[in-house]
GUTINU-307784 format. One record per residue: x, y, z of N, C-alpha, C in turn. Coordinates in steps of 0.001 Angstrom, whole numbers, plus 500000, padded with zeros to 6 digits. Layout:
BEGIN
XYZXYZXYZ...
end
This chain:
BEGIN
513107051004102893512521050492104128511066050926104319510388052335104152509287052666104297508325051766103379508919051657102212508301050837100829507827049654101434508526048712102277509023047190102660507623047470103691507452048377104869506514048408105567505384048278105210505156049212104369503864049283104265503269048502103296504087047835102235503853046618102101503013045339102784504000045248103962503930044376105187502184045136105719502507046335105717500798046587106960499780046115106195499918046687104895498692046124104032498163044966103306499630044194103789499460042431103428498521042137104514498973042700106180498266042103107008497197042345106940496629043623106461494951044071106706494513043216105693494651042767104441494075042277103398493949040828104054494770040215104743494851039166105092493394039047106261493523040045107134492601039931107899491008039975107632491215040914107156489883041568106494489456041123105026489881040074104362489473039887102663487877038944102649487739038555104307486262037369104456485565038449105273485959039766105203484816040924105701484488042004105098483922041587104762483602042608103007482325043486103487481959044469103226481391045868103831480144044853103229478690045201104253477760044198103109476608045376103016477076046943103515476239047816102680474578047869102166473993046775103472472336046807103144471779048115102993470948048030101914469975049068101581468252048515101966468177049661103092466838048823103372465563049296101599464528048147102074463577048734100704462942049878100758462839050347100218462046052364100196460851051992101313460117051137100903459065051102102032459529051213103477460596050964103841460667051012105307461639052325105956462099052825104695463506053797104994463105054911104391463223055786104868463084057609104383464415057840104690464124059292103844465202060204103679464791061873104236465236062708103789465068064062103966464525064426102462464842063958101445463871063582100319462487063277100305462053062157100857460685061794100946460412062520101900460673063442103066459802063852104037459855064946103147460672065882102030460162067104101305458991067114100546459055065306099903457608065438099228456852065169099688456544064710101064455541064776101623454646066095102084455750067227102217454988068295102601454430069042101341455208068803100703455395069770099112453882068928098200453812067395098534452654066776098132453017066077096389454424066366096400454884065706094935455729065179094450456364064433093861457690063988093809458772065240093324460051064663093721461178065860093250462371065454092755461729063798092374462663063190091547462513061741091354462728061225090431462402059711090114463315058687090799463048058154091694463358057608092769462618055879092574462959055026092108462090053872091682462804052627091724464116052758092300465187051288092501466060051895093344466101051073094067467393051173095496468792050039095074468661049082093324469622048210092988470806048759092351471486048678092423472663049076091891472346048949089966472913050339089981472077050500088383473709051189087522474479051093086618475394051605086482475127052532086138475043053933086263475219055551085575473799056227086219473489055500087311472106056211088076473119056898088953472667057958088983473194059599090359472302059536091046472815059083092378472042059330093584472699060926094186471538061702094249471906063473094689472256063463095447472806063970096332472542065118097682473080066247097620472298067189098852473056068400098219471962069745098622472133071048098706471358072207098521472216072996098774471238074765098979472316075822099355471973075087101241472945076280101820471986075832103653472972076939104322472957076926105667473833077333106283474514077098106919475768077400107990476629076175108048477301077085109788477995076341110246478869077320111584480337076177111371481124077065111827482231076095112328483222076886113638483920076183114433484584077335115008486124078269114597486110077550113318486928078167111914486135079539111413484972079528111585484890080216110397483619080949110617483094080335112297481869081526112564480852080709111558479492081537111069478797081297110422478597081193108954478286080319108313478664079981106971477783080303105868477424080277104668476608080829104090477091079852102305476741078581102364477082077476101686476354076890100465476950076189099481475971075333098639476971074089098403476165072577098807477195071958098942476100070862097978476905069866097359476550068917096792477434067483096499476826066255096827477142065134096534476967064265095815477277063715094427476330062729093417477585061210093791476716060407093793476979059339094013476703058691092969477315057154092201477151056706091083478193055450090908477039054440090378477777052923089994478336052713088913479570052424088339480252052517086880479591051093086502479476049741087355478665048852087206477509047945088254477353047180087326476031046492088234475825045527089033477408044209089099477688043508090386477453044051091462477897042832092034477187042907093900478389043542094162479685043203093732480870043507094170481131045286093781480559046350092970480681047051092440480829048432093462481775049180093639481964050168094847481326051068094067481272052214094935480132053326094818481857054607094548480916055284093368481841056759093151480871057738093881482269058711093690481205059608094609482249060741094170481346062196093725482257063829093296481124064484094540482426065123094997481357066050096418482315067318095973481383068823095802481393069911095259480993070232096474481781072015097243481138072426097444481406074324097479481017075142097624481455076707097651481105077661098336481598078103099387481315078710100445481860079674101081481279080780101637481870082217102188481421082250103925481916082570104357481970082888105797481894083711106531481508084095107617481709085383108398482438085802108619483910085375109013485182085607108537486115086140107530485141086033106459485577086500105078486296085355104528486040083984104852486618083479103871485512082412102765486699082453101390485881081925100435487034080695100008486037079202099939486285078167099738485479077781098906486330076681097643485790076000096582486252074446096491485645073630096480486061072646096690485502071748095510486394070749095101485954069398093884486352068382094470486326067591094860486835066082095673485945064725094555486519064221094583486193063047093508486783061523094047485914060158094233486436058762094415486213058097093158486447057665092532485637057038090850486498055528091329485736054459090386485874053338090396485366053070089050486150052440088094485863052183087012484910051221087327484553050376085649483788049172086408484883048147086415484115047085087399484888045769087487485983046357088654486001047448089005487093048130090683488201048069090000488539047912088472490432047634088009490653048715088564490163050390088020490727051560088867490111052544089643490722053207090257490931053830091468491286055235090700490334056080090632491221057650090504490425058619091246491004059547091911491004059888093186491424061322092985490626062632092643491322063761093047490797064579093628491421065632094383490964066674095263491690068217094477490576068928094218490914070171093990490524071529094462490780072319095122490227073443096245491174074744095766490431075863096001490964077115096219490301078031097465491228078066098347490390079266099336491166080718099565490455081703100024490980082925100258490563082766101940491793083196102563491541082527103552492007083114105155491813083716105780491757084639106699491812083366108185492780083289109022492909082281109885493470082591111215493101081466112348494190081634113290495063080979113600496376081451113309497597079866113627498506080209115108498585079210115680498877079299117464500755078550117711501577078615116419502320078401116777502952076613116540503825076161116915504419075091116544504594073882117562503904072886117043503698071989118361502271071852119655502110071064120445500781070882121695501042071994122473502580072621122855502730073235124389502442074590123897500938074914123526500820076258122932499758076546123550499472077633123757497749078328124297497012078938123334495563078002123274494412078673122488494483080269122390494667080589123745494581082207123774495568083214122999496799082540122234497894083373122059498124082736120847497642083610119737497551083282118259498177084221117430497996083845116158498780084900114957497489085262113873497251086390113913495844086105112596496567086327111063496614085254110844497111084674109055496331084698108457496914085148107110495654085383105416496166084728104990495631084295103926496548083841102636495522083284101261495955083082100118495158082199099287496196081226098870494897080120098615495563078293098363495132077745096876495831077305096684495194075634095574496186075084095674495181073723095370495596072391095651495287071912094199496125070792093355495799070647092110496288069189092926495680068054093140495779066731093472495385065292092816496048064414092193495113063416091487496401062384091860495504061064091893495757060060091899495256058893091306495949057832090261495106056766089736496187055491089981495041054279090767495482053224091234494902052120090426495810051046090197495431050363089524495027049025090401494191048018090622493989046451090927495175045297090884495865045336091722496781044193091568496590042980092322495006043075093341494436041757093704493060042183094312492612041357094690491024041996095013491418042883096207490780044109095859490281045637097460491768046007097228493148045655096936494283046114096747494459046474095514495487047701095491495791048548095128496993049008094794497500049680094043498996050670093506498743051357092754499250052462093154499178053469091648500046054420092189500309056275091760500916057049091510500206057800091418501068059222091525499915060777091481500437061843091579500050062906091177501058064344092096499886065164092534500572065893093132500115067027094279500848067971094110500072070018093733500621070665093846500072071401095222500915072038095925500525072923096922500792074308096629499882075487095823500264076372095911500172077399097221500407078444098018500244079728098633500583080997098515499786081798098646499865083109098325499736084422098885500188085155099094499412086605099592499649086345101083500796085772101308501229085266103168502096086763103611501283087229104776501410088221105456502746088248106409504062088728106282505144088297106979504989089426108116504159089891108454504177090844109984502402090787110517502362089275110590500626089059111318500336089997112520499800090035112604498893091160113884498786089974115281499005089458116383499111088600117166500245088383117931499890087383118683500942087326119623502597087316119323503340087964119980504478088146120044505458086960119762505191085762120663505923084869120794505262083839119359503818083823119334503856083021117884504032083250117021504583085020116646504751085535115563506456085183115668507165085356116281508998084687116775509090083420116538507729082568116850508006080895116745507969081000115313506977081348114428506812081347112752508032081952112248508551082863112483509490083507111801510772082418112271511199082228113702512065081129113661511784079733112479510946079495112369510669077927111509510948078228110165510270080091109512510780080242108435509385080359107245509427081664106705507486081858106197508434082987105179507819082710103775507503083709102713506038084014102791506368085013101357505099085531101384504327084351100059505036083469099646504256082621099131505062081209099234505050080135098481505257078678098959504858077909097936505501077121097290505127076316096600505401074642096737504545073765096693505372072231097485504850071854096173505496070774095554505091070105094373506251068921094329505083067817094151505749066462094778504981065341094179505839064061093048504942062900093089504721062259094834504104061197094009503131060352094455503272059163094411503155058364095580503222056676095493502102056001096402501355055165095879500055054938096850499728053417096609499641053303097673499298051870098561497889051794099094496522050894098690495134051184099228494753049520098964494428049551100228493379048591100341491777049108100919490841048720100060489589049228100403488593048049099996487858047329100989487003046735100600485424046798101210485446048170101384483716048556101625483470048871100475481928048599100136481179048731099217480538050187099314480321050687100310479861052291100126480794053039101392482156053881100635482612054747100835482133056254101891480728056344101385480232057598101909479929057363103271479749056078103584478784055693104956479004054075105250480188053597105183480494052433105357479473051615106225479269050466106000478288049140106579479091048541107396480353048454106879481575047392107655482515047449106710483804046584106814484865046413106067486060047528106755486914047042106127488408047903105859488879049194104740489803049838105331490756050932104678491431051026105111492138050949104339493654051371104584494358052007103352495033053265103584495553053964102398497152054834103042497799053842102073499612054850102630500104055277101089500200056821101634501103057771100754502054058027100855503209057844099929504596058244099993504555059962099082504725061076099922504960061889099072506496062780098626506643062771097316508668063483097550508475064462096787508651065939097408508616067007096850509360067807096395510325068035095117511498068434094737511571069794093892512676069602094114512663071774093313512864071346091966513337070133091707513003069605090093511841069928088934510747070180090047509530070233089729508885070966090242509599071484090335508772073065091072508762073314092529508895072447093043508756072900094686509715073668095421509531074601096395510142075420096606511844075014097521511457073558098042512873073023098693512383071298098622513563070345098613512908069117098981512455068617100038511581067850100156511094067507101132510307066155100926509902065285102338509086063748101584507965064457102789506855062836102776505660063071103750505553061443103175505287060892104325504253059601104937503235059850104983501938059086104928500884059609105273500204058225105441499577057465106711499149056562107067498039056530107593496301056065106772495396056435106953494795054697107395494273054444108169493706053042108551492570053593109066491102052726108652489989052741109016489873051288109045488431051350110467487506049668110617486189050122110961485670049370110108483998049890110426483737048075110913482923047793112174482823047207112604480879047229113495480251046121112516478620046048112750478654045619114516477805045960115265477965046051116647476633046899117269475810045619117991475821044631117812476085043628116596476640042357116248476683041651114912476031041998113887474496041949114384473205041402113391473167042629113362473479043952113490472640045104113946473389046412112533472316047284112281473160047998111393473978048989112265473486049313113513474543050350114296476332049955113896477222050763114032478504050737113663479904050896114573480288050540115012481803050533115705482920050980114643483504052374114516484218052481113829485446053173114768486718052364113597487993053236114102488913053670112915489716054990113432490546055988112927491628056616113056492418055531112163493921056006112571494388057172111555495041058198112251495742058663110861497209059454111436498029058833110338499273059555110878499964060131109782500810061335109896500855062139108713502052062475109458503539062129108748505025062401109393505473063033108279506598064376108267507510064688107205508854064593107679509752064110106634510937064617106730512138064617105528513073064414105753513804064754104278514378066382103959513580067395105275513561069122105007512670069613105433512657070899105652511413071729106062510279071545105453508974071258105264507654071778104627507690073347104922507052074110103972506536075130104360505377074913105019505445076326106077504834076364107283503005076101106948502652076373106150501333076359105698500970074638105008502193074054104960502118072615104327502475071465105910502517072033106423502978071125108045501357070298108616501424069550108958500522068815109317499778069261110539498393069694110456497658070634111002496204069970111344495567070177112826494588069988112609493285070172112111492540069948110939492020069808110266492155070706109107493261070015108374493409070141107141494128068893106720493513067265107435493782066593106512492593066787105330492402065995104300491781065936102819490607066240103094489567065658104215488258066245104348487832067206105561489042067757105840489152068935107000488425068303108293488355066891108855487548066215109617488452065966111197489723065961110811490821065435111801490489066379113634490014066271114501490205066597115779489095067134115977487784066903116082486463067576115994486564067472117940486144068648118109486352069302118994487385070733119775488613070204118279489027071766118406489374072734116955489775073862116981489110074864115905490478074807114818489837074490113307491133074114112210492260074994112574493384074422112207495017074955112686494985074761114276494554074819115338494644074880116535496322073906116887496825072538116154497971072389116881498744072134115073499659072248115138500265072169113842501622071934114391502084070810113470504209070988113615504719069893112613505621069479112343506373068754111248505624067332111288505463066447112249504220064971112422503356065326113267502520064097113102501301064323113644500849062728113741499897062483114752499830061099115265498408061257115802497554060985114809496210060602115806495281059925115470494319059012116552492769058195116919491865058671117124490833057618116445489689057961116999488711056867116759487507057253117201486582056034117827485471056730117104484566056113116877483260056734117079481827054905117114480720055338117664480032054448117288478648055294116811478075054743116099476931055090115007475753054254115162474673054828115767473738053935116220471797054788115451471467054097114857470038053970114230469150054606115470468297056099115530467262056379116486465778055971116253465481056387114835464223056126114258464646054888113576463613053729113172463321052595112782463042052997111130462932053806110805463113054252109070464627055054108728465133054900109635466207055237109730466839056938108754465279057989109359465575059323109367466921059748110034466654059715111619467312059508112551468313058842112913469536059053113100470496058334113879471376059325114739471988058860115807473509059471116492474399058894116358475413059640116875477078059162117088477591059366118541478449059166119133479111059150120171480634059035120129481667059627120359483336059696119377483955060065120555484934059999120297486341060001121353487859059549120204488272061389120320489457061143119685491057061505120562492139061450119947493452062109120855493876062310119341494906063717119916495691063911118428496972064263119116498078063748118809499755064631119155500204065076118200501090065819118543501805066824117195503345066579118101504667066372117163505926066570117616506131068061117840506735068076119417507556069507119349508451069617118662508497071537118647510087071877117345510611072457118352511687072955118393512424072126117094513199070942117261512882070374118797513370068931119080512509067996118523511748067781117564510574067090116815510611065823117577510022065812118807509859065019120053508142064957120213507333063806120019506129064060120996506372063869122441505710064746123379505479065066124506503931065141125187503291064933124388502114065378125421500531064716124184499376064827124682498317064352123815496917065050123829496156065880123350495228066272123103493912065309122814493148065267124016492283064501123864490753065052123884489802064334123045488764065596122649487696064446122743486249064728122796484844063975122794483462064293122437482847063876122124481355064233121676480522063351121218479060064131120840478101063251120398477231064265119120476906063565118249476028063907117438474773063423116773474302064074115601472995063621115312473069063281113628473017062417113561472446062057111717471122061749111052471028062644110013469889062885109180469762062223107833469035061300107604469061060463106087468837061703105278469917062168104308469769063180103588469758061810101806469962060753101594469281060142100378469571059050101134468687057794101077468715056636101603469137055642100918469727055613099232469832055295098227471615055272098183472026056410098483473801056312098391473998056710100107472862056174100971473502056175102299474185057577102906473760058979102043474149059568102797473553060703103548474084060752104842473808061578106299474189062816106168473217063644106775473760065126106977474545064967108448475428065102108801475822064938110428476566066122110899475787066393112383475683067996113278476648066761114201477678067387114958478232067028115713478807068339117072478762067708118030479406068825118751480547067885119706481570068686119563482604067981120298483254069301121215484239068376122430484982069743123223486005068497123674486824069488123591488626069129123935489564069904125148490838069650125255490663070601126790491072071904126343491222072535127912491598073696127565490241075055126678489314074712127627488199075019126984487689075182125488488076074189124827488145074384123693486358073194123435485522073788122791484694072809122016483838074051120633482735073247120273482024073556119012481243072700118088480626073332117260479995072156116353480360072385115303480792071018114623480561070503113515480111070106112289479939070170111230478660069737110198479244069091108719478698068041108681479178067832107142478587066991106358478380067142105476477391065890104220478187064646104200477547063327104625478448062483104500479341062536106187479465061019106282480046061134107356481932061215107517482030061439108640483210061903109028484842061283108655484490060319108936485330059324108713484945057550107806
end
């Protein structure tokens, strides 16, 4: 039955969306800067051969440096992050790859490594897709479910990897099938956290080793027909994961996961490059427990982006159900400059009646910086606040959603 659905959702989006194809204008260098050209302007020299904005197959468009970073995860950051972007071919129709690296320590003490990869062969036949990370990782987790208080936490350690790949094959134009696995390792999990009483009783009720292993194929369903991924123009996404995680193969108990990701980037005004975008994502388990560190959490879906306005882990429990909005509007006319404006809600089911009850709703505005004007991508500072006095800023290469 899940198979039969999502079938059905992604017949309809393809149906809707196959005469709205992302159209990804690149304005000509003469009229568009970056954070590139304003370096050589001061510096007085070039800092890289920069001489076609056409789709060239095996040209790397950069981004990237060391910098510094805040989150309300992680306090102040101390980072080197990088993005290469790159055409496998030279049609109009030809999607953009993209490997975003990045490695970073915190005030917190934690250390994160990250490999994330989109590739597109040429001609779009495939799709391979992996994410690979290790962090050491020092956190605050508040317990199971919305009806929890910011103020009354558990301070959790632990170290992670993620060993993730996926390759989809073309079975009609922007659609998709393929297969994949995912390992979830954890480690070094502290079974007597220092914190509140009652969230340290809620964790131990749900059930925590001192390590965890989830290891689970893969079944994947994608329709994608924007032409640049990093910074969509317009078009559709849509991507559903079936995941089944068995002790066959290592995982520590069985268990499945849904995972239902829908995006619309929508030009607005028509003629105008400003953007109307929306963001569904819903992430359900069942079949068995996940371990507690594998439960669907805010922001730790794939690009840690999910609920900007409140601080990673803040609501966590077995599903999770949430929107969002944002619109993206051009400040400067060379298009250095731009903002955002967003409005999201996220629910989490209570445990252990795995019931939603209630909705977390969060808002903000931010600022985008042409960090290469060539693969479209933005440095974007965001600050968002949610209730319950909860807000902060944001930051990430490449936009959010």
């Amino acid at each position: 039955m899940p198979f039969r659905i999502c079938v059905l959702v992604l017949s309809l989006i393809f149906e809707i969306s196959s005469a709205q194809q992302d159209s990804s204008k690149i304005l000509k260098p003469k009229t568009e800067q970056d954070l590139i050209d304003v370096a050589e302007k001061i510096l007085k020299k070039p800092l890289m051969k920069r001489d076609t904005a056409n789709k060239k197959a095996g040209k790397i468009y950069f981004s990237g440096s060391p910098s510094p970073g805040y989150s309300l995860s992680s306090g102040w950051v101390g980072l080197v992050v990088a993005n290469g972007a790159f055409y496998t071919g030279s049609s109009k129709e030809a999607k953009i790859s993209n490997v975003y690296v990045d490695a970073l320590y915190t005030q917190q003490k934690q250390t994160v490594i990250h490999i994330q990869s989109n590739l597109w062969t040429k001609g779009n036949h495939f799709n391979i897709i992996n994410d690979w990370r290790y962090y050491n990782y020092p956190q605050k987790t508040y317990g199971l479910g919305e009806n929890t208080n910011v103020n009354n936490y558990a301070a959790q350690t632990f170290k992670y990897i993620r060993l993730s790949q996926t390759v989809l094959k073309s079975i009609r134009p922007n659609l998709y099938a393929g297969l994949g696995y995912s390992l979830d390792y954890h480690w070094n999990i502290p079974l007597n956290p220092d914190g509140d009483l009652g969230v340290i009783s809620q964790i131990n009720a749900y059930g925590i080793h001192s390590n965890s292993t989830s290891s689970g194929l893969m079944a994947n369903l994608l329709f994608d027909n924007r032409l640049n991924s990093i910074n969509p123009a317009g078009g559709s996404y849509a991507n559903i994961t079936y995941r089944n995680n068995l002790t066959a193969i290592g995982s520590d108990n069985n268990w499945q996961s849904l995972l239902v990701d829908l995006r619309r980037y929508v030009p607005f005004p028509r003629q105008s490059e400003n953007i109307l975008a929306f963001w569904s994502y819903n992430w359900l388990t069942f079949g068995g427990n996940p371990p507690y560190l594998d439960l669907p959490s805010t922001g730790w879906d794939t690009y840690g982006n999910i609920g900007r306005g409140y601080i990673q882990g803040r609501f966590r429990s077995k599903n999770m159900v949430y929107l969002e909005a944002e619109y993206r509007f051009k400040i400067s006319p060379s298009g250095l400059f731009g903002g955002v404006v967003f409005v999201n809600a996220q629910s989490f089911s209570e445990w252990p009646s795995n019931t939603f009850q209630s909705v977390a709703p969060a808002a903000g505005l931010g600022m985008r910086i042409k960090f290469n004007k060539y693969s479209r991508t933005n440095v974007a500072i965001d600050y968002g606040f949610g209730q319950g006095g909860s807000q902060g800023v944001f930051v990430n290469l490449g936009e959010v959603f």
